[in-house]
N, C-alpha and C positions, 0 to 999 in steps of 0.2 A: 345561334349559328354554330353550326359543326367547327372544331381545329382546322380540318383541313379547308385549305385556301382553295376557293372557286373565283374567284375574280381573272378574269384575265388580261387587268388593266390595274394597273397602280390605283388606289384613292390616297388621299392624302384627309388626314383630320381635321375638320372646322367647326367652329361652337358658332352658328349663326342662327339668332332666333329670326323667326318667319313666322306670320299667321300664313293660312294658305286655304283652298277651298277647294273642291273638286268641281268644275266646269259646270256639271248638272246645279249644284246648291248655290254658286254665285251670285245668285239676286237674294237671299234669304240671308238675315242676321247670324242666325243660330247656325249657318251650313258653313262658317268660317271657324278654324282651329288653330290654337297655339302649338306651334311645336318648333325644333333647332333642326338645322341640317347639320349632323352627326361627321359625314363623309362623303368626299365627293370624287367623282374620276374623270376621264371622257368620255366612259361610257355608262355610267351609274351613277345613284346618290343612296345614301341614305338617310333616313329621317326618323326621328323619334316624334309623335303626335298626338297631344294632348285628347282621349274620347272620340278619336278618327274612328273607330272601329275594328271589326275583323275586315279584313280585303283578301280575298278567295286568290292564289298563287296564281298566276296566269291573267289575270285582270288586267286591262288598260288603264291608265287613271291618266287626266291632264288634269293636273295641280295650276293654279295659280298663286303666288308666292309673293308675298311683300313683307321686305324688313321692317325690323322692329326697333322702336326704342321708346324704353320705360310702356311694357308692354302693351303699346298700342304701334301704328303704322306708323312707319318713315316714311312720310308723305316728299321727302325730296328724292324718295326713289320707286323707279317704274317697277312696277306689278309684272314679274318675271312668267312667261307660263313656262310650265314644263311637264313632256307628255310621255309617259314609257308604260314598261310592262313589269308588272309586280315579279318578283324573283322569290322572294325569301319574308314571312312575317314572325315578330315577336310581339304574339298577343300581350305575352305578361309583362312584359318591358315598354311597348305601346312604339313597336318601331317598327320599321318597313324597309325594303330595299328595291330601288326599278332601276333595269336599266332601259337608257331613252331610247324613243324611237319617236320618226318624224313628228312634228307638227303641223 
């Protein structure tokens, strides 16, 4: 990501690990990934994600997202969805940035 600030909403920083899946892979083992939400706002997140791939700027993606501990699910907590539009990737760093839009 360039210096100059494009946000136009505050994020604030969070080290929060999640597995998380994209909506199409959710029945499939292998279509679930590690990764932390980096940063978050009320209008955006970001995410850093373990082999998620490239994701083409402009993409929809609804994630579903479950906390983690001792890297498997926090099964006392609900399976968060969340649904936006890709803004910004860093392939070589393996992070992403959406900001949401409905579900």
């Amino acid at each position: 990501m360039d210096s100059k600030e494009r946000r136009h909403c505050q994020r604030y920083p969070v080290h929060y690990p999640i597995i998380l899946s994209s909506h199409r892979a959710i029945g499939s083992e292998q279509g679930w990934h590690h990764g932390v939400i980096i940063d978050a706002g009320k209008d955006g997140i970001r995410l850093r994600v373990d082999d998620f791939g490239s994701i083409p700027i402009g993409s929809t993606l609804r994630l579903i997202c479950q906390p983690v501990t001792d890297n498997g699910p926090d099964n006392r907590c609900l399976p968060t969805p969340i649904q936006g539009k890709v803004v910004w990737q860093d392939s070589a760093n393996q992070e992403f940035a959406m900001a949401y839009t409905q579900i």
